[in-house]
Structure formats: structure tokens, C-alpha cells
C-alpha positions, 0 to 999 in steps of 0.5 A: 281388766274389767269388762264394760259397755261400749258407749252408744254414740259408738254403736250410733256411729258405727250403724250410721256409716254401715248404712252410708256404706250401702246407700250409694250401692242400693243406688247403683243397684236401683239405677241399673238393675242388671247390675245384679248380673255381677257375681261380685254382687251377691258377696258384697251383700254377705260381706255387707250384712255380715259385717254388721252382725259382727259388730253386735258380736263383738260390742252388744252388752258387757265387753271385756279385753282379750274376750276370745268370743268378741275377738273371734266376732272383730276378726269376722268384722275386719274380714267383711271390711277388706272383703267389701274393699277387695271386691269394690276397691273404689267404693266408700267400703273403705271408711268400715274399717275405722269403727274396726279399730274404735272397737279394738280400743274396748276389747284389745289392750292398747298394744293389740289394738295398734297391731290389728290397725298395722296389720288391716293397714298392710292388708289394705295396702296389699289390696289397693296395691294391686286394684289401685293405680300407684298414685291412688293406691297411695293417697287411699292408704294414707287417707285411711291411716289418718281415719284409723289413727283417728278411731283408735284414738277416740275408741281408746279414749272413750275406754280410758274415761269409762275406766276411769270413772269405774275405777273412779266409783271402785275407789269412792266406795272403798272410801264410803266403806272405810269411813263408815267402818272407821265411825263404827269404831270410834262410835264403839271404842267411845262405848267401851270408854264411857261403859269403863268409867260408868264402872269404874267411878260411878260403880264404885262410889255406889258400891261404897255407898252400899257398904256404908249404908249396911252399916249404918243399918245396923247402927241406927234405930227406929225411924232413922233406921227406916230412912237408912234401909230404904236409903240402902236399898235405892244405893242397891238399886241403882248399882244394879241399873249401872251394872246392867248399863254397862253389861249393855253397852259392853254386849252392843260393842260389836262391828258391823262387818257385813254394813261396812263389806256391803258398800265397799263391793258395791262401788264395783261394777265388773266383775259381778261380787257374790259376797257371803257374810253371816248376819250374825257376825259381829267383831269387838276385836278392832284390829281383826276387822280392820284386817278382814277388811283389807284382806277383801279390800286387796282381793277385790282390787286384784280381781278388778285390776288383773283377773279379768273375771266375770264373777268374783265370790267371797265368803266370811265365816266363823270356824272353830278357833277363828274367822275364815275369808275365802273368794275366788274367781273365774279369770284367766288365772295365771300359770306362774304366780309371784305376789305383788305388794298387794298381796305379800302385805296382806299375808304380813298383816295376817301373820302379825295377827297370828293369822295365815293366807293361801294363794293359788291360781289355776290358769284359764279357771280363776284364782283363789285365796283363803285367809284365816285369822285367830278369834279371840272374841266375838258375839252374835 
């Protein structure tokens, strides 16, 4: 999945209870200084201050599910959470375990995160089962299943809206980028018809024309031979200035393949998409772009939906005999790769295309993908 930022009012939220947390203790510190004789005291404020560093830990900045850092960082937080309860069963320590799971929503899928608010529910019914009366041990837990319910609920669907508009933005810029393509096209399938029939009728009247006038030159005599050669020469000419037209228009017939990948990746935020294309390249061959088009396409949408990447790299060059797509990422990976529709399609088109596609994935460092298609035409 694609990382993200956890929003702030979570971040305000979390502060906010951290500091509701301490107050009432600052309180009974302030009001019965010897207090501080306690042992007990001492760790509350480890646990206490820890507890927050490891929220930044866990949500400061681009977070992404299954992160081992930021999980690493969450379990640190729940440990101080049910630390602060065991040490103060009675305190409002209790209610630092429901930012706990609203974090969860952002860094764990969603079966995770329900595990982890099981498995801090049993810890804390452990802990108040045994510093709690029966009756009270009860009603905490009850109490704090119903806030915890209510964090992951709001946690996962904070994430589920943020995922949706990334996605939301992915798939407008996939949209943007095959219109524009789809304009380029039409603009240059429109060229090529107009530079054919400039050739084609006007060309040929006009070479006609040429014909006829050369013999009339030789056919005619004084002034009206005159008329006749300069008539000739204007028909010569003007066939000249069609023919240039048309070699014009032919050579301007190119795709701009690099405009119409530039706006496709740039509607993805995560992961970061290094994208390398010649600014030279230019394809006449309609159905060739359209194919490196969606080639990029698919791996982009792969990498977004399943890599869990940081950074995705794509190269488009020429080589001798074709144009060559590489990307590759540094994801999770997977160690045993079967391709989905996504993918089998792709290598479909290519091959319909006289093309090939290589696929391999390395777990822990990423995948990689190398598409060729044959080159039957293309111009700088």
C-alpha cells in the first residue's frame, strides 16, 4: 500500500490526551511533594515522556503499513500505555491506550490492527484483573473496549478517506494523461490525413498542371510563349511549396510520449516515481505508444497497490531495434511471484506487438520489470 501522513487533528488529539494524562498527576505531585518518595514515580515519568517520543516514532512524516521502524516505535508506545496502567491502575493512564490503535489504522492493515487492540485488550484485562476489584476490573475493560473500538474506528477511517483521495488523485492523473495522449493522436492521425490529401489531389493536379504547361512551352510563340513559362514556373513552384507542406507535416507527426508520462506519474504521490525518458523520443507508430503507455500505466499501478515502495524508477529508451521500459522498485518484493490480470495483459499486448516482457521480483529488494517492443519508426 502507499504510504501517507497521518492527519494532524490525530497528532493534536494524541498531544492533547498525553498532556490530560499528566496534569492530574503533576497535581498530586504539586500537592503532596513526598509523593516523589515512591519508586513507582520515577517510572511513570520514563513511561510517561517515552510514551510520547514513541508516538512521533511511529506517525511523524510518511508512514506506510508494515513499516518495521514505525511498528517497532507503536509497540514502545503500547508498552509505556499498559506500563502507566500497571503502575496506576486507578489513573486516566487508561484512555493512552486509544490513540494506540487510531495509529494502528495507519500502519497496520486492518486485520493487524484489530489483533493488536485483542491483544492490549487481554493485556489490560490481565492487569486490571489482578489491581482491580472483580466489579471494577470489569467495567475499566468494558469501558476501554468501547474507546478502543471507537479509535480504530475513526483511525481506520481517517486512513480510508486518505486513501481514497490518493487514489482518487492517481486515477484523475491516469485520465488527464490518456486524454492528452488521445488528443496528441487524433491531432496527429488528423495531420497525416490532411498532409495525404494535400499530396494526393492537390499534388497531383499540380504535377499535372506542370506537365501541360512544359508542353505548351514548346508549343507556343512569342508573348504567349512568355505567359506560358512563367505560368510554368509559378505550377513548379507551388508544387515545390505542397511538397515541403507535406514533408513538414509528415516529420511533425510524432507523439509526445514524455508530456503525456509526465502527467500520468504526477498524480501519484507514494512512492516517489523517478521517471527517465529522452526528450528526443518521439513515436509516429500510434499503436506502439499506446502500448508503452499502459505498460507504465500497469507497473505504476502495481507498485502503488502491492510493492509497498518508497521509490519507483522508470526508464524508456531507444535501443538498437526497439524501445525498451524498464522500472524497478525497492518494495517488499515477493518470493513467489504469479502475475495477476494486470500483468499477463501487458505481456499480451506486447507480444501482439512483436514485443517481450521480463518480470522478476527479489524479496525484501523490490521488483523489476523490462519490457521491449520492436521499432519500426520513430524520429527525433
Amino acid at each position: 500500500m502507499p504510504s501517507r501522513r497521518v492527519p494532524w487533528p490525530l497528532h493534536v488529539a494524541t498531544v492533547v490526551t498525553w498532556l490530560g494524562v499528566g496534569f492530574p498527576a503533576l497535581a498530586v505531585l504539586l500537592g503532596n511533594p513526598a509523593a516523589l518518595s515512591d519508586p513507582r514515580w520515577p517510572l511513570r515519568a520514563v513511561l510517561y515522556f517515552a510514551w510520547l517520543g514513541s508516538c512521533l516514532g511511529a506517525t511523524w512524516g510518511e508512514v506506510r503499513w508494515d513499516d518495521r521502524r514505525r511498528l517497532a516505535w507503536l509497540v514502545v508506545q503500547l508498552v509505556c500505555s499498559l506500563g502507566l496502567v500497571w503502575t496506576a491502575p486507578r489513573s486516566s493512564a487508561v484512555i493512552l491506550l486509544f490513540p494506540v490503535l487510531g495509529e494502528a489504522a495507519f500502519l497496520l492493515s486492518s486485520r493487524r490492527a484489530v489483533l493488536l487492540g485483542v491483544a492490549q485488550t487481554a493485556a489490560l484485562a490481565a492487569i486490571a484483573g489482578v489491581a482491580l476489584p472483580a466489579v471494577e476490573a470489569v467495567v475499566t475493560v468494558v469501558c476501554v473496549v468501547g474507546g478502543e473500538i471507537f479509535a480504530l474506528g475513526a483511525g481506520s477511517l481517517a486512513a480510508g478517506e486518505r486513501r481514497a483521495r490518493e487514489e482518487a488523485a492517481r486515477v484523475n492523473a491516469e485520465l488527464q494523461a490518456t486524454q492528452g495522449l488521445l488528443a496528441q493522436s487524433v491531432r496527429e492521425s488528423e495531420r497525416v490525413r490532411i498532409s495525404r490529401d494535400l499530396h494526393d489531389t492537390l499534388g497531383h493536379h499540380l504535377t499535372a498542371l506542370s506537365v501541360n504547361l512544359e508542353v505548351a512551352s514548346h508549343l507556343t510563340e512569342g508573348k504567349a510563349a512568355e505567359h506560358v513559362t512563367q505560368a510554368h514556373a509559378i505550377a513548379k513552384r507551388l508544387l515545390a511549396d505542397v511538397r515541403e507542406v507535406v514533408s513538414a507535416m509528415h516529420e511533425s507527426g510524432a507523439v509526445d510520449l514524455g508530456a503525456a508520462l509526465a502527467l500520468l506519474v504526477s498524480g501519484v504521490p507514494q512512492p516517489a516515481i523517478h521517471l527517465a525518458v529522452p526528450a528526443e523520443l518521439r513515436l509516429r507508430d500510434a499503436a506502439l505508444v499506446h502500448a508503452v503507455f499502459r505498460c507504465v500505466q500497469e507497473i505504476v499501478t502495481n507498485t502503488v497497490r502491492h510493492a509497498q515502495a518508497r521509490n519507483l524508477w522508470i526508464e524508456i529508451r531507444r535501443e538498437p531495434g526497439g524501445i525498451a521500459v524498464e522500472a524497478r522498485d525497492d518494495g517488499r518484493g515477493a518470493p513467489a511471484y504469479r502475475p495477476g490480470q494486470g500483468l499477463t495483459g501487458m505481456g499480451e499486448r506486447l507480444q501482439e506487438l512483436g514485443g517481450s516482457l521480463v518480470v522478476a521480483s527479489h524479496p525484501g529488494r523490490g521488483f523489476e520489470v523490462r519490457a521491449l517492443l520492436p521499432l519500426a519508426e520513430a524520429s527525433s
